[in-house]
C-alpha positions as CSV (number, residue, x, y, z in Angstrom):
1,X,-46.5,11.0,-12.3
2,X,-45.5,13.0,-9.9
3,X,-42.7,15.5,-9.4
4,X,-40.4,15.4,-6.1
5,X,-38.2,18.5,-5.3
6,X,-35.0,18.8,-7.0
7,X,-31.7,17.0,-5.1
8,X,-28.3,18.4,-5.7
9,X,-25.0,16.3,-4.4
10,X,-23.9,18.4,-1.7
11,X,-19.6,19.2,-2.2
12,X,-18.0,17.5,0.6
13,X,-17.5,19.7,3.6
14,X,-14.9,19.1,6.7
15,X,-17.6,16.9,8.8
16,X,-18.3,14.5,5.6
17,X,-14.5,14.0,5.1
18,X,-13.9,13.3,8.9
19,X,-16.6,11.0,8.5
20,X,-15.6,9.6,5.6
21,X,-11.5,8.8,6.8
22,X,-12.8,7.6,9.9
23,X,-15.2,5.0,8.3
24,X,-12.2,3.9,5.8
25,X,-10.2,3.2,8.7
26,X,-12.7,1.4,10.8
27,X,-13.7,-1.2,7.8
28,X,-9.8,-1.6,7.5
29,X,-10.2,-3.6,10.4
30,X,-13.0,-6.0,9.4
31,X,-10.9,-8.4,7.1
32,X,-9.0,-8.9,10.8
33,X,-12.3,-9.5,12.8
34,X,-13.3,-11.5,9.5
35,X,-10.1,-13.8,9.5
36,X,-10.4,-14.0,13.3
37,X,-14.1,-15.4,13.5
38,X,-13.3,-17.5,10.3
39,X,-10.7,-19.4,13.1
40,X,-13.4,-20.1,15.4
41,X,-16.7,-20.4,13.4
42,X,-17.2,-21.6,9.4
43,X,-18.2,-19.0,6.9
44,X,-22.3,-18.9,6.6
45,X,-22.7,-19.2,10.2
46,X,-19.8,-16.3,11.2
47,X,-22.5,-14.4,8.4
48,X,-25.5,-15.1,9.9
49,X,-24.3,-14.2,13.5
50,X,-22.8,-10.8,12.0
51,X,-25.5,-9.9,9.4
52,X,-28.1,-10.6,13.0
53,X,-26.3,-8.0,15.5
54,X,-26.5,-5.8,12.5
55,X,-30.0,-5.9,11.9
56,X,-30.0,-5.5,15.7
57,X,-28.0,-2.6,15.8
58,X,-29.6,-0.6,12.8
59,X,-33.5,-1.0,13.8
60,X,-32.4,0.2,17.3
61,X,-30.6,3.2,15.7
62,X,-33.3,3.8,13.3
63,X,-35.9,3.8,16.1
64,X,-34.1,5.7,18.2
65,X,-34.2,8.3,15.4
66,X,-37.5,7.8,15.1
67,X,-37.5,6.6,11.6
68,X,-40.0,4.4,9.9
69,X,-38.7,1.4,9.1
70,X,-42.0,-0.4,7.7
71,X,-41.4,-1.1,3.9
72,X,-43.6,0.2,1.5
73,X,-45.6,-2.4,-1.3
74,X,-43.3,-0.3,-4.3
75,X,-40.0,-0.8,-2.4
76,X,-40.5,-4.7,-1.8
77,X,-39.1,-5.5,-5.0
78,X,-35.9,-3.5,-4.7
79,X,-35.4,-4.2,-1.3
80,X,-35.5,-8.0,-2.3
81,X,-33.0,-7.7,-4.8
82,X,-31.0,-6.0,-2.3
83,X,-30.9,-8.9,0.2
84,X,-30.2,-11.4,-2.5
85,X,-26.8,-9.0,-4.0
86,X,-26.0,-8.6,-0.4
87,X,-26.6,-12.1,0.9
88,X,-24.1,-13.3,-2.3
89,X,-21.6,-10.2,-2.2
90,X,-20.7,-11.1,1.6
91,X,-21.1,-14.8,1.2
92,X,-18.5,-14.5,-1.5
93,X,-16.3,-12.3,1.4
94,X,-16.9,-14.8,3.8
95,X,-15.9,-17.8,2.1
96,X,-12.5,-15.8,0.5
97,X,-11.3,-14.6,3.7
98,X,-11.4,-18.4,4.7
99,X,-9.3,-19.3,1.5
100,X,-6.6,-16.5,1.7
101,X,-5.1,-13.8,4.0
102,X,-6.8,-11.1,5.7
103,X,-3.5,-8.8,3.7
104,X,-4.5,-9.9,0.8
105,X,-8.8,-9.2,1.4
106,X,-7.4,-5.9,2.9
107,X,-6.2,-5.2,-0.8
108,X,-8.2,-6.7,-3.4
109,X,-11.8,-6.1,-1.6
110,X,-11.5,-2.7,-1.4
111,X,-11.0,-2.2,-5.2
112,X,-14.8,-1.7,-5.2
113,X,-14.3,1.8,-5.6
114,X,-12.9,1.3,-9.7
115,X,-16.3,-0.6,-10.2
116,X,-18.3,2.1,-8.1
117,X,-16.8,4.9,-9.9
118,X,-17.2,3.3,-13.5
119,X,-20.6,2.1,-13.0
120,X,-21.6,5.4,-11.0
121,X,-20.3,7.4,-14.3
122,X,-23.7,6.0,-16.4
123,X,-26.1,6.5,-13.5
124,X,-25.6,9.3,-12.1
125,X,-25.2,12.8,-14.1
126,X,-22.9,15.0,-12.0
127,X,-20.7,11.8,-11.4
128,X,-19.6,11.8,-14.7
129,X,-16.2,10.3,-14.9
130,X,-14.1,13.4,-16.2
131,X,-10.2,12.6,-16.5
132,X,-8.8,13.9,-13.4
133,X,-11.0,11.7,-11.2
134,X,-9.7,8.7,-14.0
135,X,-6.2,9.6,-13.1
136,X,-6.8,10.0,-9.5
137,X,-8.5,6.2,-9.7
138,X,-5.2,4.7,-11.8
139,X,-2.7,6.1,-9.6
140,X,-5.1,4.8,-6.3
141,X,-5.1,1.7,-8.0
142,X,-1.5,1.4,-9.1
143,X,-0.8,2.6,-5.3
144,X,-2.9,-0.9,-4.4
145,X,-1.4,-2.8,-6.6
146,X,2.3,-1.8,-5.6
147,X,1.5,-2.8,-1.9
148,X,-0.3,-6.1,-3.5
149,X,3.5,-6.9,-5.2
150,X,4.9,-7.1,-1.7
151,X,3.3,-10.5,-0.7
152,X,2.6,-13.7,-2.8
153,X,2.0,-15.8,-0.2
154,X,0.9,-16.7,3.4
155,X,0.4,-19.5,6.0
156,X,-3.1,-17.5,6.4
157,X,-4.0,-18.2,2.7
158,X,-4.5,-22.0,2.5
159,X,-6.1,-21.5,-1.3
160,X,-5.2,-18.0,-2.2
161,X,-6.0,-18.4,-6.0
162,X,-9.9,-19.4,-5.4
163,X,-10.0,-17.0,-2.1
164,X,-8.7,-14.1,-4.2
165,X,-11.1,-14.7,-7.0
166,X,-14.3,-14.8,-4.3
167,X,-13.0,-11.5,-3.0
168,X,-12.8,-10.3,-6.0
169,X,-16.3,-11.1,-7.0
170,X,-17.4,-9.3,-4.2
171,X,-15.7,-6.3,-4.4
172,X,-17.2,-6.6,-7.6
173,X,-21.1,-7.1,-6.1
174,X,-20.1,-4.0,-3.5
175,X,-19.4,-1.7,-6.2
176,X,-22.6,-2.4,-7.8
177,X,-25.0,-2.3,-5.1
178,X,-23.3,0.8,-4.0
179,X,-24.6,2.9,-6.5
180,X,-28.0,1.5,-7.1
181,X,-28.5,1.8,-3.6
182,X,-27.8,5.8,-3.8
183,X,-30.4,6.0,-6.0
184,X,-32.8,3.8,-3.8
185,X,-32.6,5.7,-0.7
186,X,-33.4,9.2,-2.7
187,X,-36.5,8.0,-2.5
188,X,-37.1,5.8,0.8
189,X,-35.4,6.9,4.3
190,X,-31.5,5.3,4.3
191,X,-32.0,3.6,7.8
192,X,-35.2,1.5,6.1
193,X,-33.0,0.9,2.8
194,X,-30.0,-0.9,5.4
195,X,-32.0,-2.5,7.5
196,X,-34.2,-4.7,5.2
197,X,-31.6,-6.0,2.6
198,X,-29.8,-6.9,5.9
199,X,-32.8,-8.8,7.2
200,X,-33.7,-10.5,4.1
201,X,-30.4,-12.2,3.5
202,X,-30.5,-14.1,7.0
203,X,-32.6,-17.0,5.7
204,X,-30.0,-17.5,2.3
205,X,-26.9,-17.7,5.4
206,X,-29.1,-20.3,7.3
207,X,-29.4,-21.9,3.5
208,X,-26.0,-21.7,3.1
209,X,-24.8,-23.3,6.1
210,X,-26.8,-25.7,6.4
211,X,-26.1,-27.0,3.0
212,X,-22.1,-26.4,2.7
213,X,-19.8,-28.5,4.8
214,X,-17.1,-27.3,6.6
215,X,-13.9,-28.9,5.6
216,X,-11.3,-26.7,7.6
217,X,-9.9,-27.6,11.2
218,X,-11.3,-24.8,13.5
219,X,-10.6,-24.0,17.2
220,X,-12.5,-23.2,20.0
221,X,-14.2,-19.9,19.8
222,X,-13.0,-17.1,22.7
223,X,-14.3,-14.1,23.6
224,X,-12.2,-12.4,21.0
225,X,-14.5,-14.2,18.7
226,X,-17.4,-12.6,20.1
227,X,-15.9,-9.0,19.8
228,X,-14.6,-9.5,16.9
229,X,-18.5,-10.5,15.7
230,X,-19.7,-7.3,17.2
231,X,-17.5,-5.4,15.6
232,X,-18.4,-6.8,12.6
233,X,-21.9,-6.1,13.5
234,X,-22.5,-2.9,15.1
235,X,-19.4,-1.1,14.2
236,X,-18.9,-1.9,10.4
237,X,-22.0,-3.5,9.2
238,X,-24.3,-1.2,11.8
239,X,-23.1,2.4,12.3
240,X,-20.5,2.5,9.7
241,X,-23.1,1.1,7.1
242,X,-25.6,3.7,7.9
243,X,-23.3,6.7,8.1
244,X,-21.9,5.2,4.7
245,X,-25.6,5.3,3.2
246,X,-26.6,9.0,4.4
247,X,-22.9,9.8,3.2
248,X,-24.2,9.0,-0.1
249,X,-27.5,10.3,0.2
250,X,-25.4,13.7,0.6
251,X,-22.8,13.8,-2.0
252,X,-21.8,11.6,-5.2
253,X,-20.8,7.9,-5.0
254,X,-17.7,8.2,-6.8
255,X,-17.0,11.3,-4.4
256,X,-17.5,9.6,-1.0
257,X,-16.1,6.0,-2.5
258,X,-12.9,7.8,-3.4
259,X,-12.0,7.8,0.3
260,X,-11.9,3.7,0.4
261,X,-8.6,3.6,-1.3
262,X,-7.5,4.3,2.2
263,X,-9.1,1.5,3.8
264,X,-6.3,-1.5,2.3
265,X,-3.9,0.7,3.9
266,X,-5.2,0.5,7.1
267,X,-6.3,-3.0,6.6
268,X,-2.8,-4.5,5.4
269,X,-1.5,-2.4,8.5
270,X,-3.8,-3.7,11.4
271,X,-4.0,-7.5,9.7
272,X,0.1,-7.6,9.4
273,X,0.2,-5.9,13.7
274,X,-2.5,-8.6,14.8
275,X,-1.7,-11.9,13.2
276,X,2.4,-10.8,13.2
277,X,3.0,-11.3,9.4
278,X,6.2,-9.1,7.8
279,X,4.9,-5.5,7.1
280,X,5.5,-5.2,3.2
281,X,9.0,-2.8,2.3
282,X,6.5,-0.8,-0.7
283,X,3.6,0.0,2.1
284,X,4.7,3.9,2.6
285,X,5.3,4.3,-1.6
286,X,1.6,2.8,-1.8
287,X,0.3,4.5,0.8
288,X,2.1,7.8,-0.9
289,X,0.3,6.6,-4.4
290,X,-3.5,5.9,-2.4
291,X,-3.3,9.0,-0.7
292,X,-2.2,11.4,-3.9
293,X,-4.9,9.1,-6.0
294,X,-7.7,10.7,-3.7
295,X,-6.6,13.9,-3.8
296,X,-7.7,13.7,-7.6
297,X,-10.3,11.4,-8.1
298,X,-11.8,13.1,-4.5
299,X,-12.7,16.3,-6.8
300,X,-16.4,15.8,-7.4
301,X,-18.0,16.9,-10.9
302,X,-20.0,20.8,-11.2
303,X,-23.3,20.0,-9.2
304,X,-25.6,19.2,-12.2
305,X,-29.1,19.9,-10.8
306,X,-32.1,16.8,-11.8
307,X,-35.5,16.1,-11.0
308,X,-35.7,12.6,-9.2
309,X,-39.3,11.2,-10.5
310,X,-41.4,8.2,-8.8
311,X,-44.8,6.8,-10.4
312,X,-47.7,8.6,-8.7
């Protein structure tokens, strides 16, 4: 066995919380460009097209950075399982954001953080969950949950029971891989540990849709489509997902996760301004609840100083 050098989660600093607001607000966007695609193209293949110019986008940034993107024989295994959570977890996005509206993904997907946090508590030492970050999490989530009570239903949300559920479940997934992946790229380079999960799950979206048919009445696609699919691609699933990786490479998941509690926010606000549905009256009270919510649960744990070991 062999020792590496010892990693301490850096606090966040001003240019990590920037980052961090600025990626919260930019994924608020995608349950639009997903709902918008969804009108045009049917799930696996608006997945397929996405997960591609995001493969696309993160080799050329990692190349450009001059990172080495070749897997190694010990990381084929974990990088496997990676494609296969990643491949279900947006699969599962995909399909619910066909089955109910893009307010309603907004909301429920990005409860990932609660599973994040929780699951992030047993993994990781200094991101033990201590009670302020637990309040800070139930008032976020209460904050979520008031802005959910403001709308039951939608002409967007043909089958929001089953479409709710599948977002659910991958919010679920997200959480998950979040923190196993924090511990993965401790050990391999973060552009390597995007770019091959990403790459891996395009022959399970091929799979998939080839073998599901599409039963919903689509339109022609546009070339809002097509933005909408880069957006998807570069901006979320490309940049965003790298700068989201090296952001936990830095500090503690539940630390940088906290700041998604303001992505429904600016989800609920963009879908409601694009496809013209009612802005919900309790939006600014949730909003006032989110925003106090990371204020608490924000507050990382004492750095507690480890020694990350790999077999020799």
């Amino acid at each position: 066995m062999s020792t590496k050098a010892s990693r301490i989660s850096q606090p966040l600093g001003i240019a990590s919380t920037l980052i961090c607001l600025m990626i919260a607000v930019v994924r608020g966007g995608n349950p639009v460009a997903i709902k918008l695609v969804l009108q045009s193209l049917p799930p696996m293949q608006g997945a397929s097209i996405r997960v591609a110019i995001g493969c696309a986008s993160v080799g050329i940034i990692g190349l450009v950075r001059g990172e080495d993107l070749r897997p190694r024989w010990r990381e084929v295994g974990p990088l496997a399982s990676l494609s296969v959570v990643y491949a279900v977890q947006i699969s599962a996005m995909q399909v619910g954001s066909d089955l109910t509206s893009p307010l309603f993904v907004a909301i429920l997907f990005n409860t990932y953080p609660i599973i994040a946090n929780l699951t992030s508590s047993f993994f990781v030492p200094e991101d033990r969950l201590n009670p302020r970050r637990a309040i800070g999490l139930a008032v976020a989530f209460a904050g979520m949950a008031w802005v959910f009570s403001a709308r039951t239903e939608s002409v967007l949300a043909p089958n929001p029971v089953v479409g709710n559920a599948l977002i659910l479940f991958a919010a679920t997934l997200l959480g998950m891989r979040m923190v196993y992946t924090r511990q993965f790229v401790l050990r391999v380079p973060y552009a390597r540990a995007v770019f091959w999960p990403m790459v891996g799950s395009l022959p399970l979206f091929l799979l998939g849709d080839a073998a599901l048919a599409d039963g919903m009445v689509r339109s022609e696609s546009t070339w809002e489509t097509w933005v909408a699919l880069a957006y998807q691609g570069i901006v979320v699933g490309g940049a965003g997902q790298l700068a989201w990786v090296y952001l936990l490479r830095k500090h503690t998941p539940g630390t940088v996760i906290a700041f998604s509690f303001l992505t429904p926010i600016s989800g609920v606000a963009q879908g409601a301004a694009y496809f013209d549905e009612p802005v919900p009256t309790p939006l600014v009270t949730g909003l006032a609840a989110v925003l106090a919510g990371i204020a608490l649960a924000a507050k990382s744990a004492p750095p507690v100083r480890r020694s990350d070991r790999t077999g020799a």
